[in-house]
PQR file of N, CA, C, O and H, with PARSE charges and radii, in Angstrom:
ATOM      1  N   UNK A   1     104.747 -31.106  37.228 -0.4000 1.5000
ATOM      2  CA  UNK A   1     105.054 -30.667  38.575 -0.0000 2.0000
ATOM      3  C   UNK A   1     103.827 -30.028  39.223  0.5500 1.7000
ATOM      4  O   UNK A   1     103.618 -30.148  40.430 -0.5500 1.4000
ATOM      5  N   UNK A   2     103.018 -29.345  38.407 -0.4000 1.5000
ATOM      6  CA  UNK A   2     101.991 -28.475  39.119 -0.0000 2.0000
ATOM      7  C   UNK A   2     100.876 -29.343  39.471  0.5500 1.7000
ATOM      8  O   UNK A   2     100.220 -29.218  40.506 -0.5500 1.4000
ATOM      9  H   UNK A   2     103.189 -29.247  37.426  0.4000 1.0000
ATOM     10  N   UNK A   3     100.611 -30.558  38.241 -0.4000 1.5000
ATOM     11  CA  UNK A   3      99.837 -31.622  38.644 -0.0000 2.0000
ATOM     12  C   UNK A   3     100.087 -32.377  39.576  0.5500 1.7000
ATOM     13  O   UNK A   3      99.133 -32.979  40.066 -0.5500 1.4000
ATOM     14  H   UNK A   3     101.144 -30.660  37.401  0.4000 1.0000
ATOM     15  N   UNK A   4     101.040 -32.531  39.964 -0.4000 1.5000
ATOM     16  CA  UNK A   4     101.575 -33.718  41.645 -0.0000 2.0000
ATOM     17  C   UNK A   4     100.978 -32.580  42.553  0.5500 1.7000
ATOM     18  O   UNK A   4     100.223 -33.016  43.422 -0.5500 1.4000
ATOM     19  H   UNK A   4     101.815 -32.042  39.565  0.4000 1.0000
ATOM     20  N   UNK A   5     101.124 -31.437  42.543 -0.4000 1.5000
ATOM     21  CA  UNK A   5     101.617 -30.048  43.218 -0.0000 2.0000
ATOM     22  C   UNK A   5      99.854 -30.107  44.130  0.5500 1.7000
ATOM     23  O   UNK A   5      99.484 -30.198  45.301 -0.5500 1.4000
ATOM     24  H   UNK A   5     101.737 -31.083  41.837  0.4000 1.0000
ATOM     25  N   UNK A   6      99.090 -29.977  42.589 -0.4000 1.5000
ATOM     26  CA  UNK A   6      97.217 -29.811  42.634 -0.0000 2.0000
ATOM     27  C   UNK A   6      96.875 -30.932  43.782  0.5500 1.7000
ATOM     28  O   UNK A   6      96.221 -30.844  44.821 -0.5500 1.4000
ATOM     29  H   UNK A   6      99.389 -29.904  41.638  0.4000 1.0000
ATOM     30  N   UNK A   7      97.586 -32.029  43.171 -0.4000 1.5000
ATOM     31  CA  UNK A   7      96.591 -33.871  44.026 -0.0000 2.0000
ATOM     32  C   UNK A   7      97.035 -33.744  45.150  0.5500 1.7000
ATOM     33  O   UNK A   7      96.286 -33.970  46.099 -0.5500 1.4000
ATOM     34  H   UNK A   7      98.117 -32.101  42.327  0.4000 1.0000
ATOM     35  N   UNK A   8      98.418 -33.334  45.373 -0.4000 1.5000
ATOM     36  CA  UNK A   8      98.676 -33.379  47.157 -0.0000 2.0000
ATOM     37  C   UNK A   8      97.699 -32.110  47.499  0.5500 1.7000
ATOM     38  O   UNK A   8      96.635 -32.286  48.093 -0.5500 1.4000
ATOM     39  H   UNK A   8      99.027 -33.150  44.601  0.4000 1.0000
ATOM     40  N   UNK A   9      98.091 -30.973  47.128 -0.4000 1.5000
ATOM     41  CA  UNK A   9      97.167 -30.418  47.421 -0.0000 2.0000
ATOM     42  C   UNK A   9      95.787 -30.093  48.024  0.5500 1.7000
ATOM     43  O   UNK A   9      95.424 -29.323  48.913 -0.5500 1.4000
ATOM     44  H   UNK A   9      98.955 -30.830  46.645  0.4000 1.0000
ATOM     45  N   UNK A  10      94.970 -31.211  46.986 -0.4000 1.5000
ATOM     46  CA  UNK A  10      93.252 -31.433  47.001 -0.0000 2.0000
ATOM     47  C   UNK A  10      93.288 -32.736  48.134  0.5500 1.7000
ATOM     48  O   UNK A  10      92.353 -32.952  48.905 -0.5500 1.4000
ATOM     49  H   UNK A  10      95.265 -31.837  46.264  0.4000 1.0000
ATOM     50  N   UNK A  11      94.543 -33.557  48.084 -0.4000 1.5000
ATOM     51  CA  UNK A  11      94.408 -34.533  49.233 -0.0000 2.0000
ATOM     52  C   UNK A  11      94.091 -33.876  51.026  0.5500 1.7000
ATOM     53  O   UNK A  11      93.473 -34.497  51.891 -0.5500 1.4000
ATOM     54  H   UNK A  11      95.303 -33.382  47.457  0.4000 1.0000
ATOM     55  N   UNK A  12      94.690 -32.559  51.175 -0.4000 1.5000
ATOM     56  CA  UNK A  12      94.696 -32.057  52.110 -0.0000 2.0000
ATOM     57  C   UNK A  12      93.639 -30.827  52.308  0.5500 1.7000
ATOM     58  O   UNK A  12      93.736 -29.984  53.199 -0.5500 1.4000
ATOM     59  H   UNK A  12      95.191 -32.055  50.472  0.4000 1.0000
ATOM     60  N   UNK A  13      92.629 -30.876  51.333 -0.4000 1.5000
ATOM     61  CA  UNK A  13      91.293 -30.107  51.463 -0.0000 2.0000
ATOM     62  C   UNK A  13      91.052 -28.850  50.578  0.5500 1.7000
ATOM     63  O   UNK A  13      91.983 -28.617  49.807 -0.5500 1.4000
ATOM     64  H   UNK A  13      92.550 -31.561  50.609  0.4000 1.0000
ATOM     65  N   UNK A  14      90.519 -28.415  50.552 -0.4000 1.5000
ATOM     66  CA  UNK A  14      89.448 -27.646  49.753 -0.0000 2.0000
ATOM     67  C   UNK A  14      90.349 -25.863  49.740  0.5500 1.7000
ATOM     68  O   UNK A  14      90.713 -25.106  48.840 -0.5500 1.4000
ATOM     69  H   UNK A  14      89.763 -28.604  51.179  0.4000 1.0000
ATOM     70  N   UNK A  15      90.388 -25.831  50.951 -0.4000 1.5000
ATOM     71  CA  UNK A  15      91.345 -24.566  51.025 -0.0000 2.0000
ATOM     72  C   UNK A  15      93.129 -24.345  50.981  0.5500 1.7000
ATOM     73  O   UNK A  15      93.637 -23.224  50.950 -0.5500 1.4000
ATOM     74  H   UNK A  15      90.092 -26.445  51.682  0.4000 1.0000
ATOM     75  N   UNK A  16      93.849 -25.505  50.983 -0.4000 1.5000
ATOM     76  CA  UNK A  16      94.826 -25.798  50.737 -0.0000 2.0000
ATOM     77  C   UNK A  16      94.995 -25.846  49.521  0.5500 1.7000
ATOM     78  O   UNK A  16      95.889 -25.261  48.909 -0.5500 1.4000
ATOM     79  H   UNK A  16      93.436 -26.415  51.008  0.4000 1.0000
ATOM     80  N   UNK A  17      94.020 -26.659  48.989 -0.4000 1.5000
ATOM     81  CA  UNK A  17      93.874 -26.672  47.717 -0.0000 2.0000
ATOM     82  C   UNK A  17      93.503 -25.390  46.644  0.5500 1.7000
ATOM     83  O   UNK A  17      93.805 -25.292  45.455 -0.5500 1.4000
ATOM     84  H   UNK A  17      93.294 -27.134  49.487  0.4000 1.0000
ATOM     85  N   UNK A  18      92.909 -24.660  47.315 -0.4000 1.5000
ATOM     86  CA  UNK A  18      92.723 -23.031  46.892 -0.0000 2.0000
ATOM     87  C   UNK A  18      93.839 -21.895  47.067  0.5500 1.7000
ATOM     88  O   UNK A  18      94.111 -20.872  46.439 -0.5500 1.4000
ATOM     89  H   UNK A  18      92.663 -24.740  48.281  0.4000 1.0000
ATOM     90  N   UNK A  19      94.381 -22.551  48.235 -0.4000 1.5000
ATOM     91  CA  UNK A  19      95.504 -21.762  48.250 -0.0000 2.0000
ATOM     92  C   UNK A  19      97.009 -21.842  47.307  0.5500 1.7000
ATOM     93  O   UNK A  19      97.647 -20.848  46.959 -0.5500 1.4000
ATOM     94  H   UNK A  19      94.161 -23.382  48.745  0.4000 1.0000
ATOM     95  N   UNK A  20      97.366 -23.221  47.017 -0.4000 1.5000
ATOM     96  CA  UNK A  20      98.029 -23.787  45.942 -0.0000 2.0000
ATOM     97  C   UNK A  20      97.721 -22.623  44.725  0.5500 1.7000
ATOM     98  O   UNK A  20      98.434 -21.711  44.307 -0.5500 1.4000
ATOM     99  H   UNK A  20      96.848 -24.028  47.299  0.4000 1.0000
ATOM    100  N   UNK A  21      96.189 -23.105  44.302 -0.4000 1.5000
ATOM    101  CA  UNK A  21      96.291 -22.680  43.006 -0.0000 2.0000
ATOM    102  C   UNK A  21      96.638 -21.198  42.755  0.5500 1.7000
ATOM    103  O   UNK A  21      97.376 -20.788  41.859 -0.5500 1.4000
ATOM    104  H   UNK A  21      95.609 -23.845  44.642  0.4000 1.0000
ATOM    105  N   UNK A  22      95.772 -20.194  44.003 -0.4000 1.5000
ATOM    106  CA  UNK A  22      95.940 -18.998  43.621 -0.0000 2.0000
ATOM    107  C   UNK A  22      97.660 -18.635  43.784  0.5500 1.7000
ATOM    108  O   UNK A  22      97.883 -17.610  43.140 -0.5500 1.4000
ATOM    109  H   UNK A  22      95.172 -20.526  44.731  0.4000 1.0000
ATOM    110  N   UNK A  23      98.565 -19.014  44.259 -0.4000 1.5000
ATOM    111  CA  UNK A  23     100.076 -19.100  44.476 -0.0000 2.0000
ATOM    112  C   UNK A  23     100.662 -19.569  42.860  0.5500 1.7000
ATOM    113  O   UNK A  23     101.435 -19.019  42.076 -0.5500 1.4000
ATOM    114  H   UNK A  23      98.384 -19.846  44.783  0.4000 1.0000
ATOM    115  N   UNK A  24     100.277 -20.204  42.836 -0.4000 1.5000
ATOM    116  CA  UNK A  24     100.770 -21.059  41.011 -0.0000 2.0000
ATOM    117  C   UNK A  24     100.208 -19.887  40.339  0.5500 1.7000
ATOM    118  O   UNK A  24     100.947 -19.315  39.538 -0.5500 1.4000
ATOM    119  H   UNK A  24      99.649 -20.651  43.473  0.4000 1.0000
ATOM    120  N   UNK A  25      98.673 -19.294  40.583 -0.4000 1.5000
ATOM    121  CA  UNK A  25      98.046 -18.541  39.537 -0.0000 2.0000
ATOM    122  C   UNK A  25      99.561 -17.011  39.414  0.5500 1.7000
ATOM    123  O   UNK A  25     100.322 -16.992  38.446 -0.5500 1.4000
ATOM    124  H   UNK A  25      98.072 -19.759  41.234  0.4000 1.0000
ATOM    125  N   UNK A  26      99.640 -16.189  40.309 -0.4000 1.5000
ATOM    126  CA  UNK A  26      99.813 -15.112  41.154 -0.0000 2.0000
ATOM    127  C   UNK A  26     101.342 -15.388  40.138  0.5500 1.7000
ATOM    128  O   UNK A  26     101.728 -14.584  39.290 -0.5500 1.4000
ATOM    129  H   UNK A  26      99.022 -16.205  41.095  0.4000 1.0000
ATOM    130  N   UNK A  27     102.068 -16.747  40.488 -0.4000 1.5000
ATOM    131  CA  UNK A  27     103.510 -16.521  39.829 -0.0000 2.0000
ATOM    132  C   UNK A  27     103.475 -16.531  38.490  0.5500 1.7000
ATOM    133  O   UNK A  27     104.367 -15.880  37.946 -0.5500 1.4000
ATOM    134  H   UNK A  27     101.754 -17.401  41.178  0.4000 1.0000
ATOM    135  N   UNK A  28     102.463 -17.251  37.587 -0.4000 1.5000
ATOM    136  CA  UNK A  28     102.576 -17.376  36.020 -0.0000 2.0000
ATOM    137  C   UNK A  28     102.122 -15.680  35.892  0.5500 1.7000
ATOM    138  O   UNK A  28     102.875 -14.999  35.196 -0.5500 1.4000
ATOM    139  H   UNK A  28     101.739 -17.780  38.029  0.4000 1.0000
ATOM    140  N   UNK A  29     101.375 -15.240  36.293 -0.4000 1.5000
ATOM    141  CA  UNK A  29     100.993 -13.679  36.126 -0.0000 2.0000
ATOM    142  C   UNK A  29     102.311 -12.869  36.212  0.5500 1.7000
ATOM    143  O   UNK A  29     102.744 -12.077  35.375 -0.5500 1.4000
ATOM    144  H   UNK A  29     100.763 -15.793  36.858  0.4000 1.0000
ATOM    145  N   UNK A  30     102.885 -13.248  37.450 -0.4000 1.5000
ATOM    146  CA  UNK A  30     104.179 -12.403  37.702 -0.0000 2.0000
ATOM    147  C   UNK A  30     104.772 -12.068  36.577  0.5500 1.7000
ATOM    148  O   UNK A  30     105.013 -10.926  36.184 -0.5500 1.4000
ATOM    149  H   UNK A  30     102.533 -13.891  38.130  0.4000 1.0000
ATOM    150  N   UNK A  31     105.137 -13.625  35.773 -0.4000 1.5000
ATOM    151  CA  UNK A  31     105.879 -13.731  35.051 -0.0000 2.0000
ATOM    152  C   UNK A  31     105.568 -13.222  33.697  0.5500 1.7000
ATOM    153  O   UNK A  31     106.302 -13.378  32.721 -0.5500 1.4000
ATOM    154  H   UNK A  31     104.941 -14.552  36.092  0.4000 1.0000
ATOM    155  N   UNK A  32     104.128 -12.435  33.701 -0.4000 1.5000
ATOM    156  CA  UNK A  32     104.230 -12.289  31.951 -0.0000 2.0000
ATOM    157  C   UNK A  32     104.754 -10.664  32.339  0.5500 1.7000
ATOM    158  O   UNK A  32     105.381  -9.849  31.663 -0.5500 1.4000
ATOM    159  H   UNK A  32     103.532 -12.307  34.494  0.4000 1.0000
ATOM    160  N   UNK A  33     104.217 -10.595  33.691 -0.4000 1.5000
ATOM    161  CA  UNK A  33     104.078  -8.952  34.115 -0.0000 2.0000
ATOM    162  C   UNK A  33     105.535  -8.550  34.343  0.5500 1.7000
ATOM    163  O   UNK A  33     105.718  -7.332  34.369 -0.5500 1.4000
ATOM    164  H   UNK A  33     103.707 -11.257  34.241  0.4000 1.0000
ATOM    165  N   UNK A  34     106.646  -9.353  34.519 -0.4000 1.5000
ATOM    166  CA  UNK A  34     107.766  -9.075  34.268 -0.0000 2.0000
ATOM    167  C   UNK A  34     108.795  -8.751  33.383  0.5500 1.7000
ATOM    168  O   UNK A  34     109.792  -8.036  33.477 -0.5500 1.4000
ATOM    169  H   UNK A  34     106.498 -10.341  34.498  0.4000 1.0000
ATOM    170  N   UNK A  35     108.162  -9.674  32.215 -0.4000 1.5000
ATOM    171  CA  UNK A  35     108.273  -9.733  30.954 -0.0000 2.0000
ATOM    172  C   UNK A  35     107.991  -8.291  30.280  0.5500 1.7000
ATOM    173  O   UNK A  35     108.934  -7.598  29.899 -0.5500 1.4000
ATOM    174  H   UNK A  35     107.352 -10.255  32.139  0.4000 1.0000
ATOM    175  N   UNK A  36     106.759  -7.907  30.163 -0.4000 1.5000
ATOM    176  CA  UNK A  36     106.242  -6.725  29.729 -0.0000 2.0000
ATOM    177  C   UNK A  36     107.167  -5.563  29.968  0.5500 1.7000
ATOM    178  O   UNK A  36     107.461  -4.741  29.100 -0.5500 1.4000
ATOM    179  H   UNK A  36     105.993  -8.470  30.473  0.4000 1.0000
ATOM    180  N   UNK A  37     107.747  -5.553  31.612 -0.4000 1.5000
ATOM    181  CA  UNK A  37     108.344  -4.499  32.220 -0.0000 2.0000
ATOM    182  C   UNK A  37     109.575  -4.251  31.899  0.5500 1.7000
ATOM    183  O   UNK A  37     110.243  -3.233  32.080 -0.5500 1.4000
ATOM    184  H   UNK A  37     107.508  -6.221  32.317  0.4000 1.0000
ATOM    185  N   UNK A  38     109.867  -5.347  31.359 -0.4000 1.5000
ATOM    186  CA  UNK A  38     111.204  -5.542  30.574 -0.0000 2.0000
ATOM    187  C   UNK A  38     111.539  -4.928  28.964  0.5500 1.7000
ATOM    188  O   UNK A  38     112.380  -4.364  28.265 -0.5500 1.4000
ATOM    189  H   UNK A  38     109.325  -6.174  31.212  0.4000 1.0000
ATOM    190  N   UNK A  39     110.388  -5.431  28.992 -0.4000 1.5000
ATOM    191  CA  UNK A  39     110.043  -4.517  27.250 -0.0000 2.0000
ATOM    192  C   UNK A  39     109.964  -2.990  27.597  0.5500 1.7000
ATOM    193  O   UNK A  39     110.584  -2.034  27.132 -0.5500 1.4000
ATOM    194  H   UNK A  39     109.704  -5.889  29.559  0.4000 1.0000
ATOM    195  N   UNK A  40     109.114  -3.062  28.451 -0.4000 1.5000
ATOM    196  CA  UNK A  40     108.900  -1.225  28.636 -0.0000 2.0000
ATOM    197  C   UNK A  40     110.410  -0.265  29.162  0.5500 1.7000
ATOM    198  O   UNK A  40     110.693   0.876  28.796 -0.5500 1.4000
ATOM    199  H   UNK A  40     108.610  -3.838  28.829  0.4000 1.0000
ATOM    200  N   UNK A  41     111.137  -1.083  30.034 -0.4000 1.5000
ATOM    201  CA  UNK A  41     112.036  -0.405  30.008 -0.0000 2.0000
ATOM    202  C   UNK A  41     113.312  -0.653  29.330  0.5500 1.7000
ATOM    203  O   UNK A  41     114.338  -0.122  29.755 -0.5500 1.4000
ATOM    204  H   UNK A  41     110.907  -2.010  30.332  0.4000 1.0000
ATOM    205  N   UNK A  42     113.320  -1.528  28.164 -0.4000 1.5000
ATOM    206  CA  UNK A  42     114.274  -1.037  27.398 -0.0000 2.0000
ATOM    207  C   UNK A  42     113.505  -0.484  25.949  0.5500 1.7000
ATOM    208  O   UNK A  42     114.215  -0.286  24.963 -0.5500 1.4000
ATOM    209  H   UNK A  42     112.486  -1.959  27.819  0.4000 1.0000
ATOM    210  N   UNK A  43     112.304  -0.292  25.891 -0.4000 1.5000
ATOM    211  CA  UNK A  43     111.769   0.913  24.907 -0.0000 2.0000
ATOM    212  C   UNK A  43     112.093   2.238  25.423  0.5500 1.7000
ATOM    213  O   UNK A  43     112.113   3.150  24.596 -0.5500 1.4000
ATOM    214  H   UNK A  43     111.727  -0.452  26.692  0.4000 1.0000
ATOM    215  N   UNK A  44     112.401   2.559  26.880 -0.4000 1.5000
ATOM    216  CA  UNK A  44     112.330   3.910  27.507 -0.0000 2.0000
ATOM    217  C   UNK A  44     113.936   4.185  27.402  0.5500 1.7000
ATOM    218  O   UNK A  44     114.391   5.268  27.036 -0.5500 1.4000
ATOM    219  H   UNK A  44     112.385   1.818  27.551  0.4000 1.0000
ATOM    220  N   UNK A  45     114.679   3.140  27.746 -0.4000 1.5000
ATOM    221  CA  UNK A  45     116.550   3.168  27.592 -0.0000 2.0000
ATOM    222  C   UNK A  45     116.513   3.195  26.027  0.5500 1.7000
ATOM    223  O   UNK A  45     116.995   4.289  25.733 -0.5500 1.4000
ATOM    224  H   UNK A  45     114.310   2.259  28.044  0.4000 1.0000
ATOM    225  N   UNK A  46     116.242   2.656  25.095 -0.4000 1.5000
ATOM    226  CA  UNK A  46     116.112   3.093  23.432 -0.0000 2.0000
ATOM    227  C   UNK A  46     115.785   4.377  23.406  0.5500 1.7000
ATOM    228  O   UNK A  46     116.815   5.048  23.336 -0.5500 1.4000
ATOM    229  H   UNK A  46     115.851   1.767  25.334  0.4000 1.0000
ATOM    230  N   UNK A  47     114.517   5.244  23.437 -0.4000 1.5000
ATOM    231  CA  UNK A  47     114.280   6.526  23.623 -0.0000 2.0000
ATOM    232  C   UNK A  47     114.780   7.383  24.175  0.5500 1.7000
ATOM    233  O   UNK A  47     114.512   8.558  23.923 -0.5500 1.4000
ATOM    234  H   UNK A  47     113.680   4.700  23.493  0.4000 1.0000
ATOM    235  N   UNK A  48     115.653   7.009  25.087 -0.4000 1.5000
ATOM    236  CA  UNK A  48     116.365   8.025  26.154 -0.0000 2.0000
ATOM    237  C   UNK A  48     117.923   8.294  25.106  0.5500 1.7000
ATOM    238  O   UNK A  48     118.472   9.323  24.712 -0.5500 1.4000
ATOM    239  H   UNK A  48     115.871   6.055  25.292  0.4000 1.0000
ATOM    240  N   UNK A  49     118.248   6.780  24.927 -0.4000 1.5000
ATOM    241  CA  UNK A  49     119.358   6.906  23.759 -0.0000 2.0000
ATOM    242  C   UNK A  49     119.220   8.193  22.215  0.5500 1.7000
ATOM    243  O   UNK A  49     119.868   9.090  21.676 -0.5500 1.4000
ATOM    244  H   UNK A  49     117.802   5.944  25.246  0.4000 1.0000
ATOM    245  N   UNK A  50     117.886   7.443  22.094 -0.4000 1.5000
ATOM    246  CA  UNK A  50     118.042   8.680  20.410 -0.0000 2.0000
ATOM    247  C   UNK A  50     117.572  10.083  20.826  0.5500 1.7000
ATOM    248  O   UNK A  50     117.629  10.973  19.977 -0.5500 1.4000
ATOM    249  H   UNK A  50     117.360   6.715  22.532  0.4000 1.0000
ATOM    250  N   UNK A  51     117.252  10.274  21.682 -0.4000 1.5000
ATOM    251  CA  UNK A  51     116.950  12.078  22.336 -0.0000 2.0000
ATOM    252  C   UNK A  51     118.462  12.635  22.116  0.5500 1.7000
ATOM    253  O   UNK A  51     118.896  13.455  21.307 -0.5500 1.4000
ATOM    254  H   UNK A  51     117.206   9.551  22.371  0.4000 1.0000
ATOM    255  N   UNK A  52     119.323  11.619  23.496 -0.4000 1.5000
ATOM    256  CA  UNK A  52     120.527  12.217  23.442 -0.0000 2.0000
ATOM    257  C   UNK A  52     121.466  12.312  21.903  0.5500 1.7000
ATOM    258  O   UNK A  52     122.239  13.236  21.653 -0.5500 1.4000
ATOM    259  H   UNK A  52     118.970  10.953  24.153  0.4000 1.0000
ATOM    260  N   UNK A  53     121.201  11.181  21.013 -0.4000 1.5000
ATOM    261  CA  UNK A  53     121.729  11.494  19.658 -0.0000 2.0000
ATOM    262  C   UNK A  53     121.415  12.380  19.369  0.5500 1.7000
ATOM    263  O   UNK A  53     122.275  13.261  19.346 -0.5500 1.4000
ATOM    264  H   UNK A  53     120.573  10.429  21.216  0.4000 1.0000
ATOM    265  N   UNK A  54     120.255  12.684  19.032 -0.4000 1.5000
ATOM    266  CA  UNK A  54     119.359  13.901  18.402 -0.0000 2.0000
ATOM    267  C   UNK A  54     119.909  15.379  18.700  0.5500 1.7000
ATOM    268  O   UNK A  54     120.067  16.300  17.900 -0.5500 1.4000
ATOM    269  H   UNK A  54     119.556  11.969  19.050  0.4000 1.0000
ATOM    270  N   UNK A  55     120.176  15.340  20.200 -0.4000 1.5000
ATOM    271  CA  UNK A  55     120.673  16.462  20.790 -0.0000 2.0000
ATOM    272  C   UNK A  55     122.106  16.685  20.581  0.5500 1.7000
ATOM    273  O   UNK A  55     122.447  17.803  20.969 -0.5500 1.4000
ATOM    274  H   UNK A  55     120.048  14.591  20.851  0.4000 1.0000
ATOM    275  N   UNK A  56     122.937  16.062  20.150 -0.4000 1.5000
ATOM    276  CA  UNK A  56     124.215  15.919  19.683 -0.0000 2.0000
ATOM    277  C   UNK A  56     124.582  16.998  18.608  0.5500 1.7000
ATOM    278  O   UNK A  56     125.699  17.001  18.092 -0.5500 1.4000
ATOM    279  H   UNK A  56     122.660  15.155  19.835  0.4000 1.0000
TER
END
């Protein structure tokens, strides 16, 4: 998909074509950076959990 995505792309010039990629770049990033945030906040909902045990 991203390869059809690139050739139409580069068919329509140099900055279209720059603009594509950094858009494709920007969402695979999103996506690890979402990922991560996901981890981080259920390490912080885990921790928040055993405080309150602890405090029990």
């Amino acid at each position: 998909m991203f390869n059809q995505l690139i050739k139409i792309a580069a068919s329509q010039g140099i900055w279209t074509l720059l603009s594509i990629v950094l858009i494709i770049y920007i969402i695979q990033v999103q996506k690890v950076r979402d990922a991560n945030q996901q981890k981080r906040e259920e390490n912080y909902i885990n921790l928040i959990k055993d405080l309150v045990e602890k405090e029990k």
